[in-house]
N, CA, C and O atoms as CSV, one atom per row, in Angstrom:
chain,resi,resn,atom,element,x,y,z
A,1,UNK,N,N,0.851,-1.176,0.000
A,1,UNK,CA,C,0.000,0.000,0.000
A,1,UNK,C,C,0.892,1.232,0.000
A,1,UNK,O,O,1.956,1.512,0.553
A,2,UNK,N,N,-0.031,1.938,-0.920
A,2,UNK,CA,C,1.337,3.750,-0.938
A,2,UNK,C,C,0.620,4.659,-0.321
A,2,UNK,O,O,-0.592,4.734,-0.521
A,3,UNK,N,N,1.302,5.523,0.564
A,3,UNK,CA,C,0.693,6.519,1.269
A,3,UNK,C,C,0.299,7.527,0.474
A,3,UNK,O,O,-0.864,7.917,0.576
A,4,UNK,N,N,1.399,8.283,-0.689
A,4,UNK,CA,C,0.998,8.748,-2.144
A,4,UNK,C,C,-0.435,8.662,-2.914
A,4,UNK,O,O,-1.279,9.536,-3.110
A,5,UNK,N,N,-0.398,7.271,-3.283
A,5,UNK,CA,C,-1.687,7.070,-3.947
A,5,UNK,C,C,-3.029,7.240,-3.086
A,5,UNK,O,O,-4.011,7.882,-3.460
A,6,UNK,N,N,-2.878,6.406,-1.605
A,6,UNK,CA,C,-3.511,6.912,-0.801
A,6,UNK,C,C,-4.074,8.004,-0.649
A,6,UNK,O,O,-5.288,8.208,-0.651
A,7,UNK,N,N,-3.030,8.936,-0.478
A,7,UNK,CA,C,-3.527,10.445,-0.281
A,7,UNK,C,C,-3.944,11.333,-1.398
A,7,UNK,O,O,-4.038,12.552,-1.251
A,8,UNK,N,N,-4.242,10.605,-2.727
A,8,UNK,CA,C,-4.470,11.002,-3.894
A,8,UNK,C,C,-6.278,10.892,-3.846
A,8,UNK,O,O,-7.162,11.715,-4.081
A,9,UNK,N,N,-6.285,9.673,-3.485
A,9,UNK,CA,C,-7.673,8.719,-3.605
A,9,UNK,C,C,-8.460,9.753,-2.691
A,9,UNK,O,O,-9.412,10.465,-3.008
A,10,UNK,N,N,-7.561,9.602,-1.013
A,10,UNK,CA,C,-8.392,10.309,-0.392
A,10,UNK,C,C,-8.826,12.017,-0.499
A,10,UNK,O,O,-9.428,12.612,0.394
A,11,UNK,N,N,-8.404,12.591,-1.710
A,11,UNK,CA,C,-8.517,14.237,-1.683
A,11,UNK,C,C,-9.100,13.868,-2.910
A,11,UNK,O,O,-9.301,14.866,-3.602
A,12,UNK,N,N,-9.421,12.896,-3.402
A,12,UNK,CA,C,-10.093,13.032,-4.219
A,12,UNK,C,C,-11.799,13.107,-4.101
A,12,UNK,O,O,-12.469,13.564,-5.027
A,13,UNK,N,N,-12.530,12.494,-2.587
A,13,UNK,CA,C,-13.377,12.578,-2.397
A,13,UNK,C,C,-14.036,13.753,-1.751
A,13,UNK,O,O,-14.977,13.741,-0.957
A,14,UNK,N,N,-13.366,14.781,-2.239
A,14,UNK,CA,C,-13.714,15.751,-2.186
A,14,UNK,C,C,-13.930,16.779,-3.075
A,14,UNK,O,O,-12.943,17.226,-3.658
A,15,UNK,N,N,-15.199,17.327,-3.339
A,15,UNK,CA,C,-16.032,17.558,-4.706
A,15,UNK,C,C,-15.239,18.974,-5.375
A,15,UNK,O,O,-15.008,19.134,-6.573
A,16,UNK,N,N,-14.942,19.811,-4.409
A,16,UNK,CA,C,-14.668,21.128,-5.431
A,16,UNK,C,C,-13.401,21.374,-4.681
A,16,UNK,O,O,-13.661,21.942,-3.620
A,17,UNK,N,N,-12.186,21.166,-4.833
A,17,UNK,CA,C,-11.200,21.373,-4.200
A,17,UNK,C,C,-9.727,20.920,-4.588
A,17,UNK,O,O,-9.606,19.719,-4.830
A,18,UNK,N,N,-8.852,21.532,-4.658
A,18,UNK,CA,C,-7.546,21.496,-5.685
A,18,UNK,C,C,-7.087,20.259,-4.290
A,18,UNK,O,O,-7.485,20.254,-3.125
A,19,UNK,N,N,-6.258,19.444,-4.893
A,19,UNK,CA,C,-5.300,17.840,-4.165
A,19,UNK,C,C,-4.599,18.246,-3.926
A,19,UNK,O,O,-4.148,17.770,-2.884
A,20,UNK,N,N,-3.677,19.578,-4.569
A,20,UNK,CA,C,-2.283,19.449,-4.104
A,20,UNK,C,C,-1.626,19.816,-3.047
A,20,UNK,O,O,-0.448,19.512,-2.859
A,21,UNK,N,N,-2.651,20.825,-1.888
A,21,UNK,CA,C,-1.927,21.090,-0.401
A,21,UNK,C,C,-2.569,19.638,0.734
A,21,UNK,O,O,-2.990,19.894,1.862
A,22,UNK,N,N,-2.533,18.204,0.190
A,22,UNK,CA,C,-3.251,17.540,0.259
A,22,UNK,C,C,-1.801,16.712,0.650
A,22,UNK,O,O,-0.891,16.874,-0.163
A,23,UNK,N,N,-1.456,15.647,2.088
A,23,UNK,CA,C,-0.231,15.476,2.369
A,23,UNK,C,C,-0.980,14.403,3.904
A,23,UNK,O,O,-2.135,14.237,4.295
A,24,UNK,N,N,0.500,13.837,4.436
A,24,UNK,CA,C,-0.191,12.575,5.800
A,24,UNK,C,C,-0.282,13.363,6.270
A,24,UNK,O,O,-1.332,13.105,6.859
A,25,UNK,N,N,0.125,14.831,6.752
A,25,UNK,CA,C,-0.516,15.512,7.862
A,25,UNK,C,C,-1.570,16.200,7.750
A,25,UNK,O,O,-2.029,16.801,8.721
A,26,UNK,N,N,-2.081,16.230,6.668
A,26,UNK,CA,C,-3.379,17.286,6.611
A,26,UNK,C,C,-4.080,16.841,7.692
A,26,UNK,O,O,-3.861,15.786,8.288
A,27,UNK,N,N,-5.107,17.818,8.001
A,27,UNK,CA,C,-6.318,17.583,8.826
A,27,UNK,C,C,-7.399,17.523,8.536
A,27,UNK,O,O,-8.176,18.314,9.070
A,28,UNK,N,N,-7.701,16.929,7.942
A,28,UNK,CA,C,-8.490,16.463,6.934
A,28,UNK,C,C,-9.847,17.137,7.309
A,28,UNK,O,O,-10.155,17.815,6.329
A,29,UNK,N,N,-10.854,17.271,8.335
A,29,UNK,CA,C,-11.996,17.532,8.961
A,29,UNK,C,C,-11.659,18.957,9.638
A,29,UNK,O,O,-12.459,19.300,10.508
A,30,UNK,N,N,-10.366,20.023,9.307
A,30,UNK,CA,C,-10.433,21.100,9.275
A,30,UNK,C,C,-10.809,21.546,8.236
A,30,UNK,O,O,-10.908,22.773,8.243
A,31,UNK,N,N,-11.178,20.844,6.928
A,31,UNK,CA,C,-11.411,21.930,5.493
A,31,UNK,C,C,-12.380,22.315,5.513
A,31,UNK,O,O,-13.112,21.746,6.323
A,32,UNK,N,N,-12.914,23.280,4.829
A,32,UNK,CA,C,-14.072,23.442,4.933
A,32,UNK,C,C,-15.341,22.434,4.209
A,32,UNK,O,O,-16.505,22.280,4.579
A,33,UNK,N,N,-14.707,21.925,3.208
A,33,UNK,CA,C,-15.542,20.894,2.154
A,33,UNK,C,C,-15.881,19.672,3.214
A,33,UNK,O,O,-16.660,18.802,2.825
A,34,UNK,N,N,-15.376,19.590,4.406
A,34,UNK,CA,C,-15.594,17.803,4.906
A,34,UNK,C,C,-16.640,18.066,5.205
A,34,UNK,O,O,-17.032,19.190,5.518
A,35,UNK,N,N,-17.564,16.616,5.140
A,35,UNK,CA,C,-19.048,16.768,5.789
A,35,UNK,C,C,-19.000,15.016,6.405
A,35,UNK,O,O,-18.177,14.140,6.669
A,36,UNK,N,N,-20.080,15.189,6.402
A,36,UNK,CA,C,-20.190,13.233,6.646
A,36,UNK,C,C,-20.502,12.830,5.554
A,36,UNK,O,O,-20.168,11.646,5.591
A,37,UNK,N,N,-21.136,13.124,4.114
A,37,UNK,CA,C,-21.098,12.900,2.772
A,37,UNK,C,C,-19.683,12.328,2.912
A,37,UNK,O,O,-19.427,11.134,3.066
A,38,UNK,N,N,-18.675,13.468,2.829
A,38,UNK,CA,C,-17.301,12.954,2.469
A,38,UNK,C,C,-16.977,12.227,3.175
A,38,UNK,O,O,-16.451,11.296,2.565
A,39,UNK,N,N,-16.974,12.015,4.647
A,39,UNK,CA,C,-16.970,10.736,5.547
A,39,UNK,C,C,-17.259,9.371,4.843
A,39,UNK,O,O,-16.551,8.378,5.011
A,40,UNK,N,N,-18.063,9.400,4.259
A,40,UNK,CA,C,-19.275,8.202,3.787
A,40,UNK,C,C,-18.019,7.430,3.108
A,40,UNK,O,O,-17.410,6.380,3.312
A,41,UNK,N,N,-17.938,8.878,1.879
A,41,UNK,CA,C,-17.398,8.569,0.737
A,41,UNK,C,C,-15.959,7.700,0.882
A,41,UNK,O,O,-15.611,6.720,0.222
A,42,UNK,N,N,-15.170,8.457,2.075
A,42,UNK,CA,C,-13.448,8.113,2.380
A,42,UNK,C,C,-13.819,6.132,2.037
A,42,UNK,O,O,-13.532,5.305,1.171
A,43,UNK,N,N,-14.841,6.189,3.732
A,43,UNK,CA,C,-15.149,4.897,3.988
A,43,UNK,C,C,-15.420,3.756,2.395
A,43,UNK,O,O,-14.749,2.749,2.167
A,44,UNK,N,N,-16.414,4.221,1.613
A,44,UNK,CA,C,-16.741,3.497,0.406
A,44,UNK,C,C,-15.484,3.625,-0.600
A,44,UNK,O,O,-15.342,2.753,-1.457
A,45,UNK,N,N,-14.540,4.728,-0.510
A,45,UNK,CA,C,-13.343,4.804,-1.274
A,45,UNK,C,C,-12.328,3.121,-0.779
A,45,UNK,O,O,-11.946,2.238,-1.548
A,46,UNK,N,N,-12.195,3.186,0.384
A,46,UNK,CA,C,-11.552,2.551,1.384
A,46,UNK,C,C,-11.891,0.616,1.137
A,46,UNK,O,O,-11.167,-0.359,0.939
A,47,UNK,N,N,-12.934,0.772,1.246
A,47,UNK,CA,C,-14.022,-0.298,1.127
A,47,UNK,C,C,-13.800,-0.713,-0.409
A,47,UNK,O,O,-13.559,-1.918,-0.493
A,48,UNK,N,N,-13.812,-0.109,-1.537
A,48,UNK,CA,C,-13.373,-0.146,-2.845
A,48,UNK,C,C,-12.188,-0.568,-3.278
A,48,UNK,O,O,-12.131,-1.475,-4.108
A,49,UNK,N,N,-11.339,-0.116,-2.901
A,49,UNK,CA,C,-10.055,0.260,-3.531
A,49,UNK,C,C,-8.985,-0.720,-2.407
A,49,UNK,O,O,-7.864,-1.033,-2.808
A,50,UNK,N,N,-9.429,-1.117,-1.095
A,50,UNK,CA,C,-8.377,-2.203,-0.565
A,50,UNK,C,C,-9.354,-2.844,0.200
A,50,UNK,O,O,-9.036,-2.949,1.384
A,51,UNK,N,N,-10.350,-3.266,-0.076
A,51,UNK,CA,C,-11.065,-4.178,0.651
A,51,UNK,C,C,-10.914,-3.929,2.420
A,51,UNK,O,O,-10.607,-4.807,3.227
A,52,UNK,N,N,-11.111,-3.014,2.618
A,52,UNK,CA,C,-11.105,-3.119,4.239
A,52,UNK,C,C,-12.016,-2.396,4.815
A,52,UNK,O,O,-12.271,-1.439,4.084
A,53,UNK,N,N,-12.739,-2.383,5.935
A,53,UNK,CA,C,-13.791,-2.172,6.338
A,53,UNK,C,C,-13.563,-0.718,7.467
A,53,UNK,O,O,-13.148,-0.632,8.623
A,54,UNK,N,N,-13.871,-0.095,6.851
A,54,UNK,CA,C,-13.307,1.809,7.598
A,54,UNK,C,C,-14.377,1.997,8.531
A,54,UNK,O,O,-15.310,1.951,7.730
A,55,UNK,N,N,-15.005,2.207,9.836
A,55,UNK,CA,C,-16.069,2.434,10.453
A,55,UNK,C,C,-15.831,4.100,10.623
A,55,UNK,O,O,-14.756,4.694,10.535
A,56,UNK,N,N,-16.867,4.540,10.834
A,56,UNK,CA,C,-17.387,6.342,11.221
A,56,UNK,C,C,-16.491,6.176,12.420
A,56,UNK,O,O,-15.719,7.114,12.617
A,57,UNK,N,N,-16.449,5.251,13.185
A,57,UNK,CA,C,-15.759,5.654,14.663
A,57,UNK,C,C,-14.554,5.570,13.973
A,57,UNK,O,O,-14.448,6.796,13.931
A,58,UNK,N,N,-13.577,5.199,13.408
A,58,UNK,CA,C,-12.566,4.939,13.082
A,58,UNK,C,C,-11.707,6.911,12.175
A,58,UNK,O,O,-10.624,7.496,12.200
A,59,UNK,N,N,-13.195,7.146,11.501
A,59,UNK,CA,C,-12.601,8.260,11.038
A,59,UNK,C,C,-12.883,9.503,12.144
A,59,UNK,O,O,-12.368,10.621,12.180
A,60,UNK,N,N,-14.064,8.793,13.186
A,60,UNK,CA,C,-13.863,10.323,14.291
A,60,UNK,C,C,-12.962,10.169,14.895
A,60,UNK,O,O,-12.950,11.156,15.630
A,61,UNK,N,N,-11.919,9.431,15.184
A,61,UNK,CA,C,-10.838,9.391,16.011
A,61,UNK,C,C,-9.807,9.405,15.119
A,61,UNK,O,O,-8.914,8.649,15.502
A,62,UNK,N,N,-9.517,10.043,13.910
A,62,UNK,CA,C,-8.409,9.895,12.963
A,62,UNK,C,C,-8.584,11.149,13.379
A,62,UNK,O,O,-9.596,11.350,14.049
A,63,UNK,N,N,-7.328,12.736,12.999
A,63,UNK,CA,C,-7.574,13.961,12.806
A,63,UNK,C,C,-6.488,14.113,11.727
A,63,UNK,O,O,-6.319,15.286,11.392
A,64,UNK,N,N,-5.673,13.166,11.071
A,64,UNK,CA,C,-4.429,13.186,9.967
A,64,UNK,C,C,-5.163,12.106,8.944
A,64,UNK,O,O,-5.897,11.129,9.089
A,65,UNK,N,N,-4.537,12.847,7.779
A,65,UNK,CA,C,-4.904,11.161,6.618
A,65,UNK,C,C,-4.016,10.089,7.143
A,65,UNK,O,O,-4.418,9.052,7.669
A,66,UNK,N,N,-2.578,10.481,6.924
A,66,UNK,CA,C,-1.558,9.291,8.107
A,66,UNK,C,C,-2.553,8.324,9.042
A,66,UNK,O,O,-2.701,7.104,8.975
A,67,UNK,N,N,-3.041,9.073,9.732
A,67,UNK,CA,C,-3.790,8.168,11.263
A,67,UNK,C,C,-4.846,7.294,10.159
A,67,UNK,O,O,-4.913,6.068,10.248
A,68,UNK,N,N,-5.703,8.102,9.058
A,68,UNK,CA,C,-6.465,6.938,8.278
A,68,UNK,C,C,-5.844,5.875,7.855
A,68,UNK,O,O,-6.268,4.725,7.970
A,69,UNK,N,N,-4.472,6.317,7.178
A,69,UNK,CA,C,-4.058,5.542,6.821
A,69,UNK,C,C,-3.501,4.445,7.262
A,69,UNK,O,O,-3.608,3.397,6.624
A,70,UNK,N,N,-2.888,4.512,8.305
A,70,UNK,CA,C,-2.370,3.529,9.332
A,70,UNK,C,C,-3.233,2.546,9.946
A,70,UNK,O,O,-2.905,1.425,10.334
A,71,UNK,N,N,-4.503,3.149,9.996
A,71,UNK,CA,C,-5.713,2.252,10.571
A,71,UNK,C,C,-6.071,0.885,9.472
A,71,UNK,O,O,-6.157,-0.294,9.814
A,72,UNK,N,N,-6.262,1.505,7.930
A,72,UNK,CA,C,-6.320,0.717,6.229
A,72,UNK,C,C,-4.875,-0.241,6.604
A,72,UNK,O,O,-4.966,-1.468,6.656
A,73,UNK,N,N,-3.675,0.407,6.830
A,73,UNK,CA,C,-2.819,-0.415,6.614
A,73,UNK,C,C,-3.049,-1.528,7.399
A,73,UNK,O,O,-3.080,-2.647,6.887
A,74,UNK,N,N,-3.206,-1.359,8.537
A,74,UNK,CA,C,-2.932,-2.475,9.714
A,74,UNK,C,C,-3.782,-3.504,9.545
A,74,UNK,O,O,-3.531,-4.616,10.009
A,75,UNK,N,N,-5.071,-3.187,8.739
A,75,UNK,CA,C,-6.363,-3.948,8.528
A,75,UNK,C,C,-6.192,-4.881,7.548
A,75,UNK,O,O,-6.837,-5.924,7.436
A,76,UNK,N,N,-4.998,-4.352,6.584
A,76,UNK,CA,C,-4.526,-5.065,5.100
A,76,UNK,C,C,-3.748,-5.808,5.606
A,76,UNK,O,O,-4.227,-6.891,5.271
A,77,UNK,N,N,-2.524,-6.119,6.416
A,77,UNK,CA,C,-1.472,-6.584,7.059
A,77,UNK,C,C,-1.880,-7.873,8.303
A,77,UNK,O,O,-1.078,-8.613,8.873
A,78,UNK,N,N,-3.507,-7.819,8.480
A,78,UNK,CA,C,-3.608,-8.451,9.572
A,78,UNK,C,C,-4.552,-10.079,9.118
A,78,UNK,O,O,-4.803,-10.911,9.990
């Protein structure tokens, strides 16, 4: 798994908004575009694209894509 592509996928579920200040530390649920739509979406991105099962609790306790990501990784690895 690439943290790169990762963080591509994940700024991508977001509807009107340029990717490129888009990085593992963002804070993802400081932008203004996040909603729980985009919540939904991370999760069904997640769910799509590496088969692993993302819960809402999982992204209220993330505040970095990193922390998402680490959660996907560990789930792929286990």
């Amino acid at each position: 798994m690439d943290i790169e592509k990762f963080i591509v996928e994940f700024a991508d579920q977001y509807d009107e908004i340029e990717t490129d200040g888009f990085g593992p530390d963002t804070k993802f649920k400081e932008n203004e575009e996040w909603s729980s739509m985009t919540a939904l979406s991370v999760i069904a991105m997640v769910d799509d694209s590496y088969s692993v099962r993302l819960t809402g609790d999982d992204v209220r306790k993330s505040s970095t894509i990193q922390e998402v990501y680490d959660i996907v990784a560990s789930r792929i690895n286990s």
